[in-house]
C-alpha positions in Angstrom: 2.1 -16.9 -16.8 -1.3 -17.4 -15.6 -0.2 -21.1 -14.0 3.1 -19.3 -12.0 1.0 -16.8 -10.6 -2.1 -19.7 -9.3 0.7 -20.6 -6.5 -0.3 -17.5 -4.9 2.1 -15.2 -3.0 5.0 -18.4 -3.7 8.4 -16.8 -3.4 9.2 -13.4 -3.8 9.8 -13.3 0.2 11.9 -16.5 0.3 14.1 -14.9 -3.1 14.6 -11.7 -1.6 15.2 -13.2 2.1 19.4 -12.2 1.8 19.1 -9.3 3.9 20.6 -9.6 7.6 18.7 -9.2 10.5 21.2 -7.2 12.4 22.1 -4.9 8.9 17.7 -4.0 8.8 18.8 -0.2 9.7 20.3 0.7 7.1 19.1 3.4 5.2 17.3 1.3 2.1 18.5 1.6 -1.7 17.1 0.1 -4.6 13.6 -0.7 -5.6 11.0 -1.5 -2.8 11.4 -5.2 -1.9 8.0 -4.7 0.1 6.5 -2.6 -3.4 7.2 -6.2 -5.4 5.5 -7.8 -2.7 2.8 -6.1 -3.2 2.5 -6.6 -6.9 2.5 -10.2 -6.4 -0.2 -10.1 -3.9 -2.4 -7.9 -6.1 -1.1 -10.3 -9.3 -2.5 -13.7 -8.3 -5.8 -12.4 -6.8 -6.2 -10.7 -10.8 -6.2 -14.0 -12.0 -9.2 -15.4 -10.1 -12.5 -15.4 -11.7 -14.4 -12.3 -11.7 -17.0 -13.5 -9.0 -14.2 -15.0 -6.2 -11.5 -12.1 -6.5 -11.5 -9.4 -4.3 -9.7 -6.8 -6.4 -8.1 -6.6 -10.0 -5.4 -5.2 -11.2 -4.3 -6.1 -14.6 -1.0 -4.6 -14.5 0.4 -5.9 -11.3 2.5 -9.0 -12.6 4.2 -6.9 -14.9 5.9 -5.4 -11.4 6.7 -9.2 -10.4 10.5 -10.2 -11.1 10.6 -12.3 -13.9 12.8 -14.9 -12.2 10.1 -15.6 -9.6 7.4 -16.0 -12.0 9.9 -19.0 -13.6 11.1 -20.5 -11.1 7.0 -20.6 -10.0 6.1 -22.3 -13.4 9.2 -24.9 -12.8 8.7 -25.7 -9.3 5.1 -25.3 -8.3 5.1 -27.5 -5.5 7.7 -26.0 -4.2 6.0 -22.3 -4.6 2.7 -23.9 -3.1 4.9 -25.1 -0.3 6.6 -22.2 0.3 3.1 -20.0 0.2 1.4 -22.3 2.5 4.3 -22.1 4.9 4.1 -18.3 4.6 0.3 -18.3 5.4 1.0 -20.0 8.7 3.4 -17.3 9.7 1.2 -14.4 8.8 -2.4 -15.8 8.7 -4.9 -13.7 7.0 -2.4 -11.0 6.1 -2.9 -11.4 2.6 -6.4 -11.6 2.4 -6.2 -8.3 4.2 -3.8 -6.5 2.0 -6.4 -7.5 -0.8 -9.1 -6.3 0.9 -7.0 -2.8 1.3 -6.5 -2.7 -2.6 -10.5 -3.2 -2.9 -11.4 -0.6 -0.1 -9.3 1.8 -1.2 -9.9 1.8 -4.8 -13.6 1.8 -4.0 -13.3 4.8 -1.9 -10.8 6.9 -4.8 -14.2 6.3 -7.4 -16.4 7.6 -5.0 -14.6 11.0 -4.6 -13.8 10.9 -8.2 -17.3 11.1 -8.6 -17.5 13.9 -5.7 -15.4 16.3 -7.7 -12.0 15.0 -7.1 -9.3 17.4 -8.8 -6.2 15.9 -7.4 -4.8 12.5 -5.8 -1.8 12.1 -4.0 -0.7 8.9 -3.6 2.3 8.8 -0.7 5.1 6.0 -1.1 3.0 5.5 -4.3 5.9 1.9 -4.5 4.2 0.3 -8.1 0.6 1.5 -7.1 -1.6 1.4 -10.8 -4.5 3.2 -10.0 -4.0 5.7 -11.7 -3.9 3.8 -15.1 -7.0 1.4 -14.2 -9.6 3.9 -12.5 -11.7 5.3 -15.0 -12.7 8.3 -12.8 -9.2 9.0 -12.7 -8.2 9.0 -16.4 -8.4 12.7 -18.0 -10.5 14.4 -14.5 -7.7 14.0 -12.0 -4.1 15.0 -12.0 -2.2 12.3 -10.0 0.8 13.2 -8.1 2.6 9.8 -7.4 5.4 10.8 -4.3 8.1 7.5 -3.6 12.0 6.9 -3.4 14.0 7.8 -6.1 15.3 4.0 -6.8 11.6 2.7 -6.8 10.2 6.0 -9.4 12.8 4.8 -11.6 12.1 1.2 -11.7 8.1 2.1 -11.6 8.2 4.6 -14.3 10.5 2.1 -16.5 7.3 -0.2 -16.6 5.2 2.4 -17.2 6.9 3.1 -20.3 6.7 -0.6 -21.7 3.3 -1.0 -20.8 2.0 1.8 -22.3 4.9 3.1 -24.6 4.8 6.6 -23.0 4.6 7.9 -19.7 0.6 9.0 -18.9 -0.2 12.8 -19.2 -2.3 13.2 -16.0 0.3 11.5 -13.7 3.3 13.5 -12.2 6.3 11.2 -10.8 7.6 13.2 -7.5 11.1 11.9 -6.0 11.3 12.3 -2.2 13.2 10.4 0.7 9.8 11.3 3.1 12.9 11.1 6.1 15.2 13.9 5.1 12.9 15.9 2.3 10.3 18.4 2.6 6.9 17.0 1.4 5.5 20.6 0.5 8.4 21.6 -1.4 8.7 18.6 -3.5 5.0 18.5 -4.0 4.5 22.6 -5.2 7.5 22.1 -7.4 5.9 19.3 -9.1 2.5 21.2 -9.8 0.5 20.4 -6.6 -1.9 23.0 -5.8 -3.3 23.7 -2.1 -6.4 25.1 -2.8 -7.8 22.2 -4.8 -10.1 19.6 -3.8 -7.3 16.2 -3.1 -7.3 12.9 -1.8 -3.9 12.1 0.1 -3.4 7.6 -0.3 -0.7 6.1 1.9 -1.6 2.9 1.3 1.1 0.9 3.2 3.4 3.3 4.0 2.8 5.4 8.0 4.0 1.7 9.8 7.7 2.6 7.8 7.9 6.2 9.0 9.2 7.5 12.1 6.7 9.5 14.1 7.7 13.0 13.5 7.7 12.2 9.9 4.0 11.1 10.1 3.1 14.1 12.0 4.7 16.4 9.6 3.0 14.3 6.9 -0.1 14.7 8.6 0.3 18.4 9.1 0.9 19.7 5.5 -2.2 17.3 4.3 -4.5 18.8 7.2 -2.8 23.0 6.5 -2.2 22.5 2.3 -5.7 20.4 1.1 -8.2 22.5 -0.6 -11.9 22.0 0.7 -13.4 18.7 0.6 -9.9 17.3 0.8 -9.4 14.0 2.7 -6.7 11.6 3.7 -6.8 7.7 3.8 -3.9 5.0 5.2 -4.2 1.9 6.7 -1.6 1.0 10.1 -0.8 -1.3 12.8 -1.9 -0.7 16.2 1.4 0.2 18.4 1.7 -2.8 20.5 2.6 -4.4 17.1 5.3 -1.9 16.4 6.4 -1.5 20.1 6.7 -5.4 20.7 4.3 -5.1 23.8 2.0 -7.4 21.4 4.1 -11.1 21.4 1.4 -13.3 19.8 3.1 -14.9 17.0 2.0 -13.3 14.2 3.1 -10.0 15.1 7.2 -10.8 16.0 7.0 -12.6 12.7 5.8 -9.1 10.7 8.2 -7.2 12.8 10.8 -9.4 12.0 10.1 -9.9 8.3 9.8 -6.3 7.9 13.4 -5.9 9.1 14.9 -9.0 7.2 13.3 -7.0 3.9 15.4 -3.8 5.1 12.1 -1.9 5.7 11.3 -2.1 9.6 8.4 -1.2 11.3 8.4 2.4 12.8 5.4 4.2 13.9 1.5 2.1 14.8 -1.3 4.1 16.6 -2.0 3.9 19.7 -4.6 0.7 20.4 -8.5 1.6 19.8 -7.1 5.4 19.7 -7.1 6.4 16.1 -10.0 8.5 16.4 -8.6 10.7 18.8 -5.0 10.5 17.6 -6.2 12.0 13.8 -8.8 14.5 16.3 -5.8 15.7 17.9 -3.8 16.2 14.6 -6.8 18.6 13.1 -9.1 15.8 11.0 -12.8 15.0 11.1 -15.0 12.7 10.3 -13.1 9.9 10.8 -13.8 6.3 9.8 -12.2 3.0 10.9 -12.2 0.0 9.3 -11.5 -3.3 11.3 -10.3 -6.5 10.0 -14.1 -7.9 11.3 -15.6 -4.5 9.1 -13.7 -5.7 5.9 -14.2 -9.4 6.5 -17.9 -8.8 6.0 -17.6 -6.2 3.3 -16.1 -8.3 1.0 -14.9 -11.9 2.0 -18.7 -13.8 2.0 -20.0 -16.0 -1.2 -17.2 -17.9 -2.5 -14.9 -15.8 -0.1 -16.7 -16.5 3.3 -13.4 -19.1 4.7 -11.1 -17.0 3.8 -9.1 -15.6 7.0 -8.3 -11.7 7.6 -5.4 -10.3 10.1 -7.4 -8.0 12.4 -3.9 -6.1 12.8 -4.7 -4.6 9.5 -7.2 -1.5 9.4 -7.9 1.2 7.0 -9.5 4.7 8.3 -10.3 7.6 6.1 -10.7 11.2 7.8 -11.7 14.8 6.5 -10.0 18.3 6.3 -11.6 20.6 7.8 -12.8 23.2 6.0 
């Protein structure tokens, strides 16, 4: 297994490539093609050695088709090829969606160790934190929110893994465009008065604007004190198309080929003022250039980062 997954990202775009352009706004079914994606991204950076990877997560390639991982082992030039060929598409995007999994899992232990009583992790896709964070096991009830389709494939590996679905995580079903976020949340167990951290890790660029500021605005009026919020996004002019450099037509159009488009981006060097104007403080951005010399020096100094990608982390006012 180990071997498959040492040709990096390798195929799970080029497999799952049979959706048509013209067909990308359709309203998606199934699991998350992007959620697998994902998986593979956080699998084959796992298998590094402890001092050259930038995160760890030893469940990921569970979450990675089967049929990939094979045709990896059989054909590794081929997957190399095919990686390499990806890379020059989106350069630096990977090392940046690694350096996401590390930022954010580093921020969740630090408010586990701040008194964090719940996590809500939005368009959770096959997210595992909340079976590989030690402040999180037995001191934090975890409320994982996602599509129905991608729950049911999640939770199916959940079971296998561990034999039993965990105790301290709840599995909420939602389509975030036509369902109320509070309602499904308080029927689930949520409370608003408790201290919660709110993760949509990969998940505001694929809602339409009104559904991020309806998002935004039960998380800032239904958060207990000390509660916080923390996403990562595109700048607009990615989303809009007003920014042509190469590497941003090929994420919008890969995004639409995997039947997930691109839909909301913040407003260029405005996210201060745009999460200000939505109720939050003490906001924090995080750069591609921040990340890049948080985590990618040592062994890691060559490797690229997208500065597309940010992260920022804001309060709730109390």
């Amino acid at each position: 297994m180990s071997a498959a997954l040492k040709t990096e990202c390798l195929v799970v775009c080029m497999m799952d490539n049979d959706i048509e352009p013209e067909k990308s706004g359709l309203k998606r079914s199934g699991p998350s093609k992007m959620a697998a994606g994902m998986a593979m991204q956080r699998a084959h950076e796992s298998q590094k050695p402890e001092d050259e990877r930038i995160c760890c997560d030893p469940y990921a390639f569970r979450f990675v088709e089967p049929a990939i991982l094979q045709y990896a082992a059989a054909h590794p030039k081929e997957a190399q090829q095919k990686y390499d060929e990806m890379e020059e598409l989106f350069p630096g995007l990977g090392n940046s969606i690694r350096a996401r999994v590390r930022y954010f899992d580093d921020f969740v232990e630090k408010m586990c160790g701040d008194g964090l009583e719940q996590l809500v992790v939005l368009g959770a896709g096959y997210d595992t934190r909340a079976y590989r964070l030690k402040g999180l096991k037995g001191n934090v009830r975890v409320f994982e929110v996602d599509h129905p389709d991608t729950q049911a494939f999640k939770t199916g590996k959940i079971r296998e893994i561990f034999g039993a679905l965990p105790d301290h995580v709840v599995y909420v079903l939602i389509d975030f465009e036509s369902e109320d976020l509070r309602d499904r949340l308080v029927a689930n167990g949520y409370s608003p008065a408790k201290k919660t951290l709110f993760l949509l890790e990969g998940l505001i660029m694929y809602l339409p604007p009104e559904a991020v500021d309806e998002t935004l605005a039960f998380i800032r009026n239904h958060s207990g004190p000390g509660s916080a919020i923390l996403f990562d996004y595109y700048p607009l002019s990615l989303v809009d198309g007003t920014d042509t450099r190469p590497i941003a037509a090929n994420i919008r159009y890969f995004t639409r080929q995997q039947g997930e488009p691109l839909k909301s981006g913040i407003p260029d060097g405005e996210v201060e003022a745009f999460l200000a104007d939505r109720g939050f403080s003490n906001v924090r951005n995080v750069t591609g250039e921040d990340y890049r010399r948080m985590y990618f020096h040592g062994k890691n100094a060559g490797r690229q980062v997208c500065d597309l990608l940010s992260f920022v982390s804001a309060e709730v006012p109390i």
